[in-house]
DSSP file (Angstrom, degrees, kcal/mol; ACC not computed):
  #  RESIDUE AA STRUCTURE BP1 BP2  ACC     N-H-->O    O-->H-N    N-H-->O    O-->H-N    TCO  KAPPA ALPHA  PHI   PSI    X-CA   Y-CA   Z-CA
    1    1 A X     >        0   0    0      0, 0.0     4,-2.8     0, 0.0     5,-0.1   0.000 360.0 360.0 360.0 -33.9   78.7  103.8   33.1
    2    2 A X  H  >  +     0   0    0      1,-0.2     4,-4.7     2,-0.2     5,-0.2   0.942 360.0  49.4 -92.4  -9.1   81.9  102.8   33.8
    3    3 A X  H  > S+     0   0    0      2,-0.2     4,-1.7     1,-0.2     5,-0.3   0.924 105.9  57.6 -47.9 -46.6   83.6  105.3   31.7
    4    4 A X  H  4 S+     0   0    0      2,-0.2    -1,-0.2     1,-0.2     5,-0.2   0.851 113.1  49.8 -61.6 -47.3   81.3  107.8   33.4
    5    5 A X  H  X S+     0   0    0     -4,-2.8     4,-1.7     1,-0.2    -2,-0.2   0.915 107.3  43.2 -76.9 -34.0   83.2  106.1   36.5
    6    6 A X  H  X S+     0   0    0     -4,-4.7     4,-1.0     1,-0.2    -2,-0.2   0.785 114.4  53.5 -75.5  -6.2   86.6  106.2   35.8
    7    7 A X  H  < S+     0   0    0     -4,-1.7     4,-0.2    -5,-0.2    -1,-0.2   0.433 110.3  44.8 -55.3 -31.7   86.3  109.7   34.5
    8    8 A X  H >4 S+     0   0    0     -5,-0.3     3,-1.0    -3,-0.2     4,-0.3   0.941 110.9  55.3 -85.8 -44.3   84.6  110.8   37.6
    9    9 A X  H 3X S+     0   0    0     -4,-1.7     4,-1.3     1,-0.3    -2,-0.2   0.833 116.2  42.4 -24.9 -61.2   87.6  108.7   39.5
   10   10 A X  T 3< S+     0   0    0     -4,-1.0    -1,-0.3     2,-0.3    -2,-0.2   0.460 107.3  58.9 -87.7 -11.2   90.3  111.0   37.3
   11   11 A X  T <4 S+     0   0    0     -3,-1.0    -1,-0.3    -4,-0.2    -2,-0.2   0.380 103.7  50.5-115.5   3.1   88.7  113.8   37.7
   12   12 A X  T  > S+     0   0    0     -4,-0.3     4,-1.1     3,-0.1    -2,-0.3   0.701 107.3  48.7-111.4 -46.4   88.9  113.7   41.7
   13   13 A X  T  < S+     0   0    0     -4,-1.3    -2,-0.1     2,-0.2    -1,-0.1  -0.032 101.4  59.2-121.9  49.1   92.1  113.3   42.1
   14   14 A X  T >4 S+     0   0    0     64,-0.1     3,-0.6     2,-0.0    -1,-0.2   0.053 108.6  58.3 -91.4 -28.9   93.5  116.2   39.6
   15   15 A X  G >4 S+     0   0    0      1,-0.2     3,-1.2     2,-0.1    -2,-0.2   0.980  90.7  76.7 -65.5 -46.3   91.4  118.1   42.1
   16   16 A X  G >< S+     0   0    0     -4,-1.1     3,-1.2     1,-0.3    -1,-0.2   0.412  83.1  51.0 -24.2 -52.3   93.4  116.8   44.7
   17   17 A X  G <  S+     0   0    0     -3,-0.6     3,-0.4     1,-0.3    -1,-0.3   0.381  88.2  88.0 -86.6  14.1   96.8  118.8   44.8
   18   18 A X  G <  S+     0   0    0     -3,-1.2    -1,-0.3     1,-0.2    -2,-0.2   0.658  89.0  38.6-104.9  21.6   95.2  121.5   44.7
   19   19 A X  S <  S+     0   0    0     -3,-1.2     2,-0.4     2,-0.0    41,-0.3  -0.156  97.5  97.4-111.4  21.5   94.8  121.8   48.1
   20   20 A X        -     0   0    0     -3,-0.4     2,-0.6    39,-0.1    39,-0.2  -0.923  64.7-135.4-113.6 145.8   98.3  120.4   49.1
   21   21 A X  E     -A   58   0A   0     37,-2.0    37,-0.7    -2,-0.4    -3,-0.1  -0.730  23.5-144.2 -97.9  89.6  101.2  122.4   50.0
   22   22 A X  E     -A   57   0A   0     -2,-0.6    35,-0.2    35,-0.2     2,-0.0  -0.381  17.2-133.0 -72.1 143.8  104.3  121.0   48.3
   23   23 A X        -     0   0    0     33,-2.3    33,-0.2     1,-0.1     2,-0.1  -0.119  16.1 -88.8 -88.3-178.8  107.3  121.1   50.0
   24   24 A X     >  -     0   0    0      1,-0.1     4,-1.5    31,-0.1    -1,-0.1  -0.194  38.4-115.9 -51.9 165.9  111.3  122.2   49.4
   25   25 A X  T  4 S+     0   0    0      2,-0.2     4,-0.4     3,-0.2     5,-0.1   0.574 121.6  59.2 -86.0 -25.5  113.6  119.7   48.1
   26   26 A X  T  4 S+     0   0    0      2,-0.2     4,-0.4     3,-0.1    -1,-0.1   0.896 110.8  35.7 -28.7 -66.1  114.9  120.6   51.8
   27   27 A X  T  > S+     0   0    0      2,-0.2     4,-3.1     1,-0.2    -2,-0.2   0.745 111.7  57.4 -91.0 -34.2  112.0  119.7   53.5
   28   28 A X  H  X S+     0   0    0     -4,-1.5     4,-1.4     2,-0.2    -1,-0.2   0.703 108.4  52.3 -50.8 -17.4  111.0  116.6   51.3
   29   29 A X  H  > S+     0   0    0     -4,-0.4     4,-1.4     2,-0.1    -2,-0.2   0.838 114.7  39.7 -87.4 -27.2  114.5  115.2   52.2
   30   30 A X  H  > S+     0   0    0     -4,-0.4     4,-1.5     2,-0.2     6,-0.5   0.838 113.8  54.0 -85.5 -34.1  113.8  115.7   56.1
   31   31 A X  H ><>S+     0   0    0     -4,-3.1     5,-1.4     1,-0.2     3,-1.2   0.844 120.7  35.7 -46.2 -52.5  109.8  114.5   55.7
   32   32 A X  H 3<5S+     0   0    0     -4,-1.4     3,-0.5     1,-0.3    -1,-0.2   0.597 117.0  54.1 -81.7 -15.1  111.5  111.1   54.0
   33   33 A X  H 3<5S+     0   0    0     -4,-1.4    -1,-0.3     1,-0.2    -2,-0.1   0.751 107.9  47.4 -57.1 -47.6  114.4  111.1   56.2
   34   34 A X  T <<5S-     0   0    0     -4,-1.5    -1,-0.2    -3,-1.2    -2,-0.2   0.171 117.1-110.7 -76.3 -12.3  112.3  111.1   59.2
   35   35 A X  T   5S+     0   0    0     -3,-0.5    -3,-0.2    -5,-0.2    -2,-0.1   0.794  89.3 116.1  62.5  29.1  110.0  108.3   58.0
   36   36 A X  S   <S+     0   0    0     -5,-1.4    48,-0.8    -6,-0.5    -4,-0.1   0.948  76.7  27.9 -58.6 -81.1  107.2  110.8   57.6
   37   37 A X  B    S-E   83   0B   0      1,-0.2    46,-0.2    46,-0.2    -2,-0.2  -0.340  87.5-118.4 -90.6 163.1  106.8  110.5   53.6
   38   38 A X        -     0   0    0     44,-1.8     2,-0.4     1,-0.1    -6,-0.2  -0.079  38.6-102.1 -72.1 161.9  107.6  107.4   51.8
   39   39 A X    >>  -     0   0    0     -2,-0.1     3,-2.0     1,-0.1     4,-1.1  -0.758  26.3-116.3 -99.8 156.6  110.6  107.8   49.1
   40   40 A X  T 34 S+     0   0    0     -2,-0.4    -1,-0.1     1,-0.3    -2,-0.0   0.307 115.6  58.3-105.5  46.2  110.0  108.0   45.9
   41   41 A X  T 34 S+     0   0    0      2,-0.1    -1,-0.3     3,-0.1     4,-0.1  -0.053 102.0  71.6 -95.1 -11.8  111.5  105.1   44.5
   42   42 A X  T <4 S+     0   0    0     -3,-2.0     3,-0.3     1,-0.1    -2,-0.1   0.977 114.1  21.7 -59.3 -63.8  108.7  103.3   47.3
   43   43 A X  S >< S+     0   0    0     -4,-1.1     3,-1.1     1,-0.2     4,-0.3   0.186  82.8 108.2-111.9   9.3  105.9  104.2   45.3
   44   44 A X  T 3  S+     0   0    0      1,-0.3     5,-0.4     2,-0.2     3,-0.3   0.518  74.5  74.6 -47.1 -24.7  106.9  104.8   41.6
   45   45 A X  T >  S+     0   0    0     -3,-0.3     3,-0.7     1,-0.2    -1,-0.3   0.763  95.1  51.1 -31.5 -38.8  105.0  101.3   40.8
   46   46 A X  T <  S+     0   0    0     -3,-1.1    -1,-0.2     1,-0.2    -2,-0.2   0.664  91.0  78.1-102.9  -3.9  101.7  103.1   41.3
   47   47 A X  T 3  S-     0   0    0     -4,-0.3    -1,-0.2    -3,-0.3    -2,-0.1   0.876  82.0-151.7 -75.0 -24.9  102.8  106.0   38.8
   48   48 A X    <   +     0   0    0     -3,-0.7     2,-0.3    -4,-0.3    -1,-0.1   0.631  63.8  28.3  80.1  -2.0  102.0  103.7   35.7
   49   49 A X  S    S-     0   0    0     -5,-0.4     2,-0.5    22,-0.1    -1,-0.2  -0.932 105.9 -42.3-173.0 177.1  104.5  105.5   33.7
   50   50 A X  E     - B   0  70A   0     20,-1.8    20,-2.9    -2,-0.3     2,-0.9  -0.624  50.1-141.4 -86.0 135.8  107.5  107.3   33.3
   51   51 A X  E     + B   0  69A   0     -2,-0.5    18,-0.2    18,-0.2     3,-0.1  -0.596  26.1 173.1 -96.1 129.8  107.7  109.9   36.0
   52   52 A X  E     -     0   0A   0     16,-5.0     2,-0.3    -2,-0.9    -1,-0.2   0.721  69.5  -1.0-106.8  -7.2  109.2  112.9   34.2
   53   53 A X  E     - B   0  68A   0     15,-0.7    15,-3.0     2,-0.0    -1,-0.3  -0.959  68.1-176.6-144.2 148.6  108.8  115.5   37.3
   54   54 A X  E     - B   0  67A   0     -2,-0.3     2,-0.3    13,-0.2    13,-0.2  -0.836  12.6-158.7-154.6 140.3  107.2  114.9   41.0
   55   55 A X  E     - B   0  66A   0     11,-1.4    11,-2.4    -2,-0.3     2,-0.6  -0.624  15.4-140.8 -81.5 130.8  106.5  117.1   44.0
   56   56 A X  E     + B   0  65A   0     -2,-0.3   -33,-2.3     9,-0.2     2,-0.2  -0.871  36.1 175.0 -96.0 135.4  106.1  115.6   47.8
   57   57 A X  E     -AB  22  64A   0      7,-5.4     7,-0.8    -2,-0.6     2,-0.7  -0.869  29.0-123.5-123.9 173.6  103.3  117.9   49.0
   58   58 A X  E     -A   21   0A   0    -37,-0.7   -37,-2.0    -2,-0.2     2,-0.3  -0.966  35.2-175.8-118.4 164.2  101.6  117.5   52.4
   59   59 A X    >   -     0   0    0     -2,-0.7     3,-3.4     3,-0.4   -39,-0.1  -0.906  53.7 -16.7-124.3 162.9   97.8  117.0   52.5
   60   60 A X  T 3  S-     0   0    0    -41,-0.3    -1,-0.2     1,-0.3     3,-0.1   0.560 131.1 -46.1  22.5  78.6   94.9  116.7   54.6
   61   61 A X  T 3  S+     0   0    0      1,-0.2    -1,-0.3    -3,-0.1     2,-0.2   0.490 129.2  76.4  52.6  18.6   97.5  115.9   57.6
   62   62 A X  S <  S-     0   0    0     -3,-3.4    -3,-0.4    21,-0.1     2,-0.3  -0.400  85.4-100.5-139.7-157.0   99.7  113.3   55.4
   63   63 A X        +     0   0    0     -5,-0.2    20,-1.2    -2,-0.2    19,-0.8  -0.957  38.5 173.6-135.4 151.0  102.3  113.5   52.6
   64   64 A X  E     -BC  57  81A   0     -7,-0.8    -7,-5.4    -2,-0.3     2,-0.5  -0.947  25.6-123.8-156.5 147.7  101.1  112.8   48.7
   65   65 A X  E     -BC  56  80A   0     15,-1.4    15,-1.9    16,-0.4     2,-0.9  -0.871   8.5-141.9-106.0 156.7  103.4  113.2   45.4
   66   66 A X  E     -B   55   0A   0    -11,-2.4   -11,-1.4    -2,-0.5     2,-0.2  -0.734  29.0-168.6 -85.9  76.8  102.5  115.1   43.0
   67   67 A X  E     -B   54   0A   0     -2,-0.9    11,-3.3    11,-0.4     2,-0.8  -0.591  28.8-161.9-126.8 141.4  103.5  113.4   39.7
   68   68 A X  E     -BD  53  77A   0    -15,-3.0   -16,-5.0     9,-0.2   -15,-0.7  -0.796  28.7-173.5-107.2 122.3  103.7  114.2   36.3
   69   69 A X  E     -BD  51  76A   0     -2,-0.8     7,-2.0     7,-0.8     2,-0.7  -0.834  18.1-143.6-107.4 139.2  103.8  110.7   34.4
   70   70 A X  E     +BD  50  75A   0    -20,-2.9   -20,-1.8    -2,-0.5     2,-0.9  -0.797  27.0 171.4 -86.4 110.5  104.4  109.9   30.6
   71   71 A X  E >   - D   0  74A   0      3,-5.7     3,-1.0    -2,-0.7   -22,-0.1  -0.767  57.3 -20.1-135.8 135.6  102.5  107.5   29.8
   72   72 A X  T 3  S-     0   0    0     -2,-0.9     2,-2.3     1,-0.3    -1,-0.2   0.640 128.8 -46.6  56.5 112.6  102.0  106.2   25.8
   73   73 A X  T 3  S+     0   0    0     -3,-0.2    -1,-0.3     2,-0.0     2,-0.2  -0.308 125.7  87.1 128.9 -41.3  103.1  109.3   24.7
   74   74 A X  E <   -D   71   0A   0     -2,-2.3    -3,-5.7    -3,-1.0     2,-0.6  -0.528  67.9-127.9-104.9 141.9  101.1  111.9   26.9
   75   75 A X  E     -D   70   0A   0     -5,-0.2    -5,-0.3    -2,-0.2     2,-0.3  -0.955  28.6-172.0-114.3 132.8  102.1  113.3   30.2
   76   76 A X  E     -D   69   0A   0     -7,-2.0    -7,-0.8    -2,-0.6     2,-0.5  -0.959  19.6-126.6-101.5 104.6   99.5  113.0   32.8
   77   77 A X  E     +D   68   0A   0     -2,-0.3    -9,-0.2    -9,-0.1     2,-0.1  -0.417  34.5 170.9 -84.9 111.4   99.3  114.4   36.5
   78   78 A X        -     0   0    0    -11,-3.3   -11,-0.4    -2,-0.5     2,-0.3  -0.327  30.2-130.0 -88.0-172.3   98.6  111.9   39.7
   79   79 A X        -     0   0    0    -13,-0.2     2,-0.4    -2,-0.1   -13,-0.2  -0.982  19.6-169.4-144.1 134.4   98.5  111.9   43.0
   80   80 A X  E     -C   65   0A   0    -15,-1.9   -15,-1.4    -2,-0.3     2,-0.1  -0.776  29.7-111.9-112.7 136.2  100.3  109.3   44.9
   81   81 A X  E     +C   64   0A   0     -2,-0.4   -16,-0.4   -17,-0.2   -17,-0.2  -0.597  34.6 177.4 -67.0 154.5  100.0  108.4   49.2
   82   82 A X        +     0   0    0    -19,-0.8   -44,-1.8   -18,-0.1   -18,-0.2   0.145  39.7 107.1-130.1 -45.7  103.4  109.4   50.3
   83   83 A X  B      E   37   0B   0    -20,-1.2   -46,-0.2   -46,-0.2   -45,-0.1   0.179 360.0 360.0 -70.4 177.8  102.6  108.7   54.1
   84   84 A X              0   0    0    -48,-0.8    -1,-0.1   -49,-0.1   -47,-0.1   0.572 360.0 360.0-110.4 360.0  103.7  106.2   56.3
């Protein structure tokens, strides 16, 4: 059962980005600039891993990154709050 939950958990938020619009490296430097989004040195704790690429997108009226983590060996995609 809980496999069944974390599974379900992981499988929910890979859906996630795909309804976010990721921004420019333009416009992610004005969101975080602005105090919109968070930086991402803020929230890199919560990646679990090494982040070898990430996107700020916005979502559902907010900011989320889009991050591709290595972690143990395998690179994995989250989704991180960005907003403030």
């Amino acid at each position: 059962m809980k496999r069944l939950a974390i599974l379900l958990v992981l499988l929910l938020a890979a859906a996630a980005p795909a309804n976010a619009q990721c921004l420019s490296q333009a416009q992610a430097r004005e969101a975080v600039a602005s105090g919109k989004a968070m930086p991402l040195g803020s929230v890199a704790g919560a990646a679990g891993g090494e982040i070898v690429k990430a996107e700020l997108c916005q979502q559902g009226g907010g900011y989320v990154y889009r991050l591709s983590v290595r972690i143990n060996g395998q690179v994995v995609t989250k989704t991180v709050n960005a907003s403030r």
